[in-house]
N, C-alpha and C positions, 0 to 999 in steps of 0.2 A: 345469619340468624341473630335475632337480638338477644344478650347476654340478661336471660331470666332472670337469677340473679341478683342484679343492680337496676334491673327496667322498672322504673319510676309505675305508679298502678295505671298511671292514663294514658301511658304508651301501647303503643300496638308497631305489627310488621308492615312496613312497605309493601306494596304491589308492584311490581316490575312492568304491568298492563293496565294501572290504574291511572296514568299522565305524569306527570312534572312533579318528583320526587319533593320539591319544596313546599307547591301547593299539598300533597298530601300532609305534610307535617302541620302544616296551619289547617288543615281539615281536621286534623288529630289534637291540637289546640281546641279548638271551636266545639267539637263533641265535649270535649271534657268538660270546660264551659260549664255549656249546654244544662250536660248532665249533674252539675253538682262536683264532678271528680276535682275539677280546680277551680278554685275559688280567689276570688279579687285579693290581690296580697298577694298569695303562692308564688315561690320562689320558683322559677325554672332552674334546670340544672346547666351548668357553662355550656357554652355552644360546640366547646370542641369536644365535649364529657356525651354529648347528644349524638355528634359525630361517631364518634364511636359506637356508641348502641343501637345506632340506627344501620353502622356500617356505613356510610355516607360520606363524601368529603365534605370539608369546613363549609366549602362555598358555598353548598346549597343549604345547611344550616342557617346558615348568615343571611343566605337570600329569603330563606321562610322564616325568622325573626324579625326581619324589614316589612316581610308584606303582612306580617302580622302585627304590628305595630301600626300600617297603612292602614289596616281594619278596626285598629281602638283596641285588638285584644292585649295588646303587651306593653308596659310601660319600660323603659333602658333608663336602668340612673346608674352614671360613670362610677365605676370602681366596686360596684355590686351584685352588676348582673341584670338579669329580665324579669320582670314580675306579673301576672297578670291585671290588667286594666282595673283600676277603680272608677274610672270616669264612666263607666255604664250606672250606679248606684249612684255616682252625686247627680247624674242628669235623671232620675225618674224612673218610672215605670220602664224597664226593658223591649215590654211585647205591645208596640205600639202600632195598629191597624190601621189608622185614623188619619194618619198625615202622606198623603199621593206628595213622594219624591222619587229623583231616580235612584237605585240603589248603587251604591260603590263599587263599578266594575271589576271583576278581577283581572288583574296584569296591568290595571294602569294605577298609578300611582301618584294620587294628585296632588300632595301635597308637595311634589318634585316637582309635579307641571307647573303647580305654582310657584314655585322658585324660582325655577328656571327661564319662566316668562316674565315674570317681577324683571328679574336680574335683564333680561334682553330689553324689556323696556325700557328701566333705568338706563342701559348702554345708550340708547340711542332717543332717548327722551329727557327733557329737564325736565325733575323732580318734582322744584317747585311749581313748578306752571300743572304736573299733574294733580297735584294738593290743593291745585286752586279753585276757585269758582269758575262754572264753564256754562257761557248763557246759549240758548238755541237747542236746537234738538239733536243732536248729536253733532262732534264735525264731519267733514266731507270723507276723509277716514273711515269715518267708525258707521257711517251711510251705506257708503261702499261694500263696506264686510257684514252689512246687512243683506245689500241688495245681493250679494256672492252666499251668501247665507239659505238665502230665500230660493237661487234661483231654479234648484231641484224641481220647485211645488210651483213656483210663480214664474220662471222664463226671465229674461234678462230685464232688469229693474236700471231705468236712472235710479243714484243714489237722493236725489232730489225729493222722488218719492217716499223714501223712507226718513222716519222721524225716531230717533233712541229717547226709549223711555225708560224710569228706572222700577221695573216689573210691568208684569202685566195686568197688577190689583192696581196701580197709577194709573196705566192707560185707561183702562176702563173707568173707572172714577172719571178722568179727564174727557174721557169720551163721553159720556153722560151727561156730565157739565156742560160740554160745547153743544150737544146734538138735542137738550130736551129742555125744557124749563119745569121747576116745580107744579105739580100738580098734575103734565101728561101721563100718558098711558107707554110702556115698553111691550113688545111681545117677545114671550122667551114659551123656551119647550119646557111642557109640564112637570121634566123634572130638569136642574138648571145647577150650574155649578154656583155653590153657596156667594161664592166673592161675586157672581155678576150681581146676584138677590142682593147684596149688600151694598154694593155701589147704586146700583138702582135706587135703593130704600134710602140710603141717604143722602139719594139726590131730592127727595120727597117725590118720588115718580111714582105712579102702581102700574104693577103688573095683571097681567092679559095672559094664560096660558094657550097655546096654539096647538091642537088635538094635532099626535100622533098614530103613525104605525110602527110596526117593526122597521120601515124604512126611513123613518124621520118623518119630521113635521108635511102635514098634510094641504095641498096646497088648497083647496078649498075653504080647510079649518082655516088658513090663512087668511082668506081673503073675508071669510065672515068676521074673523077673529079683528083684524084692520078695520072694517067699515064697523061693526058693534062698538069697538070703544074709539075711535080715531086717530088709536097710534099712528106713527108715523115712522117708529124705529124700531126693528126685531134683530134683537142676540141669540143667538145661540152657536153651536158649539158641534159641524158636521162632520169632525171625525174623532175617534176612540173617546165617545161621548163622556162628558163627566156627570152622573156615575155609570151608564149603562153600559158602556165600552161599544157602543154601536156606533156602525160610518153609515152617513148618510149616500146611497149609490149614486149614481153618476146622473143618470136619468131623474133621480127626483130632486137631484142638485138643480139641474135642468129647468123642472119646474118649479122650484122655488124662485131658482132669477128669473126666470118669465111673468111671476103673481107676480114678484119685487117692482118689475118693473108697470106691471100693468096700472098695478096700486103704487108706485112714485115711492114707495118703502127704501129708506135707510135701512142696509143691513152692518152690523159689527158682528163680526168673524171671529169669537173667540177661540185661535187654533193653535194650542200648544203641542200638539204631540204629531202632529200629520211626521215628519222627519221620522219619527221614531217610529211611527208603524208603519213606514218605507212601500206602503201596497194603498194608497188612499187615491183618489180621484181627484181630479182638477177641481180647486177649490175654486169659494163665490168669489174672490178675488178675480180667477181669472176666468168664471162664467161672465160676471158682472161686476168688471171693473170700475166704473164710474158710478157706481155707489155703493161698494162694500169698503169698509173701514177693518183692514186684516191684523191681527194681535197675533204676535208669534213671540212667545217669549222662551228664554235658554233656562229659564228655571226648573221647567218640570224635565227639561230634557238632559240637562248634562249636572247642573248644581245648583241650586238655591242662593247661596253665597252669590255668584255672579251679578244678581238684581238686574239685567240687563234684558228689556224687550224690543223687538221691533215694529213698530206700526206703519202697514203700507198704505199710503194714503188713495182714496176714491181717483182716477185717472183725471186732472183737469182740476183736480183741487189743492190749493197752497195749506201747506203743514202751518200756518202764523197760528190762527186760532186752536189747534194742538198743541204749539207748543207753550202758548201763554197758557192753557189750561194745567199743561203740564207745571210750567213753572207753580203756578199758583197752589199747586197738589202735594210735589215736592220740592221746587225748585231745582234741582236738578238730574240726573243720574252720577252716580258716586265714580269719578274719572278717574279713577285708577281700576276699579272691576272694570268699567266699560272699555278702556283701553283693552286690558289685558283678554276679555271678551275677544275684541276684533283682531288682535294681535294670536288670538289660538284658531282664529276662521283663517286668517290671511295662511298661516304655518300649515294647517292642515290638523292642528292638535285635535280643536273642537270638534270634527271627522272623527276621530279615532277614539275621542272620550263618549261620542253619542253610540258609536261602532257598541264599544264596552258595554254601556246601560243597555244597549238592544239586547244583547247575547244576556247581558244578568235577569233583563227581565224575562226573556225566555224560558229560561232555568228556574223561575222564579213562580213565573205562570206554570208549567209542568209539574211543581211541585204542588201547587195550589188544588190543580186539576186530581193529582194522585190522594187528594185527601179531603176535601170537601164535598159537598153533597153535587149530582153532577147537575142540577138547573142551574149551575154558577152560569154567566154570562158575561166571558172576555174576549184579548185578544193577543196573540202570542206575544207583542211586545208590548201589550198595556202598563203601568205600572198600580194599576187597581183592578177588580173586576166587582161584579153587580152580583148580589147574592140574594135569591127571590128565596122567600121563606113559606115553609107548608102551611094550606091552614088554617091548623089548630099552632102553629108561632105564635107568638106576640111578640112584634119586635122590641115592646119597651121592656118588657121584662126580660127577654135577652140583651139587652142591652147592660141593662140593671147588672143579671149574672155576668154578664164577660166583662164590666168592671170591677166587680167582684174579685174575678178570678185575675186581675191585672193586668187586662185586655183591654184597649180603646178599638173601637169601631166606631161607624158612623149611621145611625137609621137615616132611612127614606127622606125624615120630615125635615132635612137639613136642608132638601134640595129641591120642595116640593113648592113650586109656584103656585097650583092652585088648592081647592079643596081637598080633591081626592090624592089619597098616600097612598102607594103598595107596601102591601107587607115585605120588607127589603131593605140588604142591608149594604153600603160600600165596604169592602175589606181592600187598605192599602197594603203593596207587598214591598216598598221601598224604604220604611223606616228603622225595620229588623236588622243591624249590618249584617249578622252571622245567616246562613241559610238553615243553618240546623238550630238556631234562636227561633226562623220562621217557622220552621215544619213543627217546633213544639209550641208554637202559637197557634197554628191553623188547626192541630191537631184539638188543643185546647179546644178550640173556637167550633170543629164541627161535633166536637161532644157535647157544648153546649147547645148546638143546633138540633141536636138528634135529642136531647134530653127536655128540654123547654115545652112550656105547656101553658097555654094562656088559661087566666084563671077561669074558675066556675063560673 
């Protein structure tokens, strides 16, 4: 029983059926938070002082002030104890909806992965040659742990095939540059993740939207949509779509590389998340290898930090003209991420940290689900879902309010290729570290939804 007492106001009892004794303390952290009870500053009480109140040995103190700490809640300065995080206030707005990342697993611990990986590569790597300039597209190494990377979704890869780019807003960029020239036509799905819209547009390209259904782009709309402007090259984006969270099936995969090929069509395969929603369908890559250009980058799926994508090249085709485009975009990818990249593929680490984001975003969509309006439209491991609005909405003036209210979201028209916009809106669930930060976000967010009223 905790000693009333002395029990600090934001403390509460253990559950003996609730899980891992540590994690609850940092649950009990994160509420207080949350709610106002502690505040950025506040002094925690000494870990052994906690121990005791809680009835708890040291160790598991110890170990819920680390992973609290892991999460940004706690700051440790030698000789004074623990304090709660300031760094949420000097970085901005808290309740940010707006930014598709993976959220911070729990039970892993990355900034030890990264140490630890640092430290093994330095063992067995010189330094300076990592620091250095590294021309070509990745080395034979870091191809490798591409193609082992891949081989879930794509089946066994020369690493030849693959070319390391440093994200997946450079490949694209560099893809555009090598595959169109100023002034053609791209064809993308009528609603399209903003970065391709923007590599496109300043490549001076325009776009072509290619009429969907709930199954994806429609292969007829295809084939008009091709001969009407005389593109030559369509992106898009056939699982846990950005923003709809829709996979394109198996069958209308099918008939897409079938038009592709009928109509000679270059496809670019923007697929960042196929790994992480671990149920998707053999991708255009391996319907139609000999002309899909596959982008699979580790940013949306394990950490942004990384900057590390892979591009699997069309079957028959040399990565040269990639990689010079590449050079020319950034010159290179930054060899020490990218090392440390393929060095947590080859270990098994990277496994284990996508494991994590699957399970957080889980927890993460479930929460979404228990408290938003239910036309939401996701996917148990998306890290966004698609929020169709009634109506009498107006997305701009809920927009308007939930900045307001110190909410970032993202409307419709951010990702709208053609004319027509639905009333609709992305909500990211990866930006929030705390979960009970998110639930009084979404919470915020479906009060605004239920309240809003587009003008007279």
């Amino acid at each position: 029983m905790v000693q009333a007492a002395t029990m600090p106001a934001w403390l509460g009892e253990l559950d003996p059926a609730a899980g891992p004794r540590y994690l609850q303390i940092v649950g009990l952290i994160e509420r207080a938070v949350s709610d106002g009870r502690l505040r950025p500053g506040d002094r925690l009480p000494p870990q052994r002082k906690l121990a005791e109140l809680l009835e708890v040995d040291l160790t598991t103190v110890t170990r819920a002030f680390g992973e609290a700490r892991e999460r940004g809640l706690l700051d440790a300065v030698t000789g004074r104890g623990s304090f709660i995080s300031t760094r949420q206030e000097e970085a901005g707005p808290p309740l940010d909806l707006s930014m598709t990342i993976p959220p911070a697993p729990k039970g892993v611990r990355l900034g030890e992965m990264m140490e630890r990986g640092i430290a093994e590569l330095l063992a067995r790597s010189n330094a300076d040659q990592l620091m250095n300039y590294h021309a070509g597209g990745g080395s034979l190494a870091e191809r490798a742990a591409g193609a082992a990377w891949l081989a879930p979704l794509l089946g066994a890869l020369p690493p030849q095939r693959i070319v390391v780019a440093p994200g997946a807003q450079t490949a694209l960029t560099a893809l555009f540059q090598m595959l169109a020239a100023p002034g053609d036509t791209v064809l993308m799905e009528p609603l399209a993740y903003p970065g391709q819209i923007d590599a496109a547009r300043r490549r001076g390209l325009a776009i072509a939207p290619v009429a969907e259904d709930g199954d994806g782009p429609l292969p007829q709309a295809l084939e008009e949509a091709a001969r009407r402007s005389g593109a030559r090259l369509f992106c898009l984006t056939p699982t846990l779509h950005n923003p709809t969270c829709r996979t394109v099936p198996l069958g209308r995969r099918q008939e897409i590389a079938a038009m592709a090929r009928k109509l000679d069509l270059t496809l670019i395969e923007d697929d960042p998340y196929s790994l992480l929603a671990g149920d998707t369908p053999p991708p255009l890559a391996v319907l139609a290898p000999e002309r899909t250009w596959h982008v699979a980058t580790l940013s949306k799926v394990l950490t942004p930090g990384l900057r590390t994508a892979f591009v699997v090249l069309p079957d028959g085709i040399e990565g040269d003209g990639l990689v010079a485009a590449l050079r020319a975009a950034a010159l290179m990818p930054a060899p020490l991420m990218t090392a440390l990249a393929a060095h947590w593929i080859r270990i098994g680490a990277a496994q284990d940290l996508l494991d994590g984001v699957r399970r957080e975003a889980a927890e993460r969509q479930a929460l979404a689900r228990s408290i938003l309006p239910a036309s939401m439209q996701a996917h148990p491991h998306a890290l966004h879902l698609w929020q169709p609005l009634p109506p009498h909405r107006d997305r701009h003036r809920l927009i308007e309010s939930a900045r307001q209210a110190g909410l970032g979201v993202m409307a419709s028209d951010a990702f709208a290729t053609g004319e027509q916009v639905p009333d609709a809106i992305r909500v990211a669930l990866g930006a929030v570290p705390e979960r009970a930060r998110l639930a009084e976000a979404l919470r915020l967010l479906a009060g605004i939804i239920a309240g809003e009223r587009a003008p007279a």
